[in-house]
Steps between C-alpha positions, in 0.01 A plus 500: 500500500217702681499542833146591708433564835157638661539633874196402682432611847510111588709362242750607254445263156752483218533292176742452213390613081677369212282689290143473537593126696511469870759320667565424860280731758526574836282600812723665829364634812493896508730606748537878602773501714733343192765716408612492091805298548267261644271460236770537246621152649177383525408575139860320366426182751160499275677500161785240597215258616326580128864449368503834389822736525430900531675517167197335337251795621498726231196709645237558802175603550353577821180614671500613884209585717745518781663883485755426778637144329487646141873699552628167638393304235623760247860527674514111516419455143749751390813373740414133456383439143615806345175651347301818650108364447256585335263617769127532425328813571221740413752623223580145343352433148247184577295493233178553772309786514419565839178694555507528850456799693822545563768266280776542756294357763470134344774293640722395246458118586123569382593649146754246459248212511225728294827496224533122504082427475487757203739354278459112582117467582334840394203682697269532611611326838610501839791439607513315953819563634562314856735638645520726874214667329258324307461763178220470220599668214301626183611525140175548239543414135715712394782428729469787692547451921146648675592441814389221770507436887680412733456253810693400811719185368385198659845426727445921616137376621643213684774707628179744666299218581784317736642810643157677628337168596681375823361170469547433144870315422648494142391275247633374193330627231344179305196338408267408839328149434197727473305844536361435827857471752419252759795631672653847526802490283241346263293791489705741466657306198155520394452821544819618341485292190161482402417808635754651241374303168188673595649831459686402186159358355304777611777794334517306163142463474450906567805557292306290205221701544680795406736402266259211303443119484859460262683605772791240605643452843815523535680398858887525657716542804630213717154430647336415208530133495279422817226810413463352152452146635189588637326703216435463142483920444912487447509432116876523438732436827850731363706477833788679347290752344689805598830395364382423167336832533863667553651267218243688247576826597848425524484467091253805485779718646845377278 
């Protein structure tokens, strides 16, 4: 059995392969301060509660855009379930051809996803990814990854918004009962929500003028759900996009 895990700035994500099949998956907080004991334990309490034993993982597959936590991870893996991952890098056969500027500059969580899209819904597209960023990433016909933009994530914008306004509490981030607040926390609900499925209209429809009318849209990361509720431009909705990514390239590299 595959194991995956993708460290995120905001959240560390792992899932479970038989094959090409997901099992159980997982979203955790992303804490810096952990030490590898502690997410050793942390990544065995996950397993029991799948009622999976460390004997069972036969493999893992990992992607990091967190330098400092990638070591700990590594030294957890390889004291608690016995296997030194795979860790993806500019030097890991992905089957994408990356014709950025620089290759080594992509974050690997980026060419992950472009590896999943390629082999299980083809280009052209573009591929949302919500997460502390909000990314837009471009693969053209061929498979190959373009390149793409990248945004503030929607909770980093809230973050700003509450901490340089002095008058301006937290708010949860969900659906106002419409556009116009008639309160403050309503507003800025507004604000942040809507004002966000503007940008992710407005990218796709500039990345389809580039890359042509077939292109599909392609969206991930744990705040999908309440972006895509409010816009039809999110054709496929693949919140665990980035571990099948590192399942396929898993079987690319044995």
């Amino acid at each position: 059995m595959l194991l995956t895990i993708d460290i995120g700035n905001t959240n560390i994500t792992l899932g479970l392969y038989q094959g090409e099949t997901r099992g159980p998956s997982f979203r955790v907080a992303t804490i810096h301060q952990e030490m590898p004991d502690e997410y050793g334990m942390k990544f065995l309490s996950l397993l029991d509660h799948a009622g999976i034993s460390p004997e069972q993982i036969t493999g893992i597959c990992m992607a990091s855009v967190v330098p400092p936590l990638t070591s700990k991870v590594i030294q957890a893996c390889e004291k608690y379930l016995g296997h030194t991952p795979l860790n993806v890098d500019a030097g890991t056969k992905t089957g994408v051809r990356i014709l950025y500027e620089d290759p080594k500059a992509v974050g690997a969580d980026r060419i992950v996803d472009c590896a999943a899209v390629q082999r299980l819904y083809g280009g052209p597209a573009c591929v949302v990814d919500f997460g502390t960023g909000t990314t837009f990433d471009a693969i053209n016909a061929e498979g190959d990854y373009l390149g793409g933009a990248i945004a503030p994530g929607i909770g980093i914008a809230a973050e700003a918004l509450f901490s340089r306004a002095a008058k301006l509490s937290r708010v949860d981030l969900v659906r106002p009962p419409s556009a116009i607040g008639r309160n403050t926390p309503h507003a800025m609900q507004s604000g942040l929500l809507f004002g966000y499925v503007g940008l992710v209209e407005g990218m796709v429809a500039r990345f389809r003028e580039e890359l042509g009318p077939r292109m599909k849209v392609i969206a991930t990361g744990g705040l999908t759900e309440i972006i895509a509720a409010e816009t039809d431009v999110l054709e496929v909705i693949a919140p665990w996009l980035t571990l099948d990514g590192l399942q396929i390239i898993w079987e690319l590299n044995q």
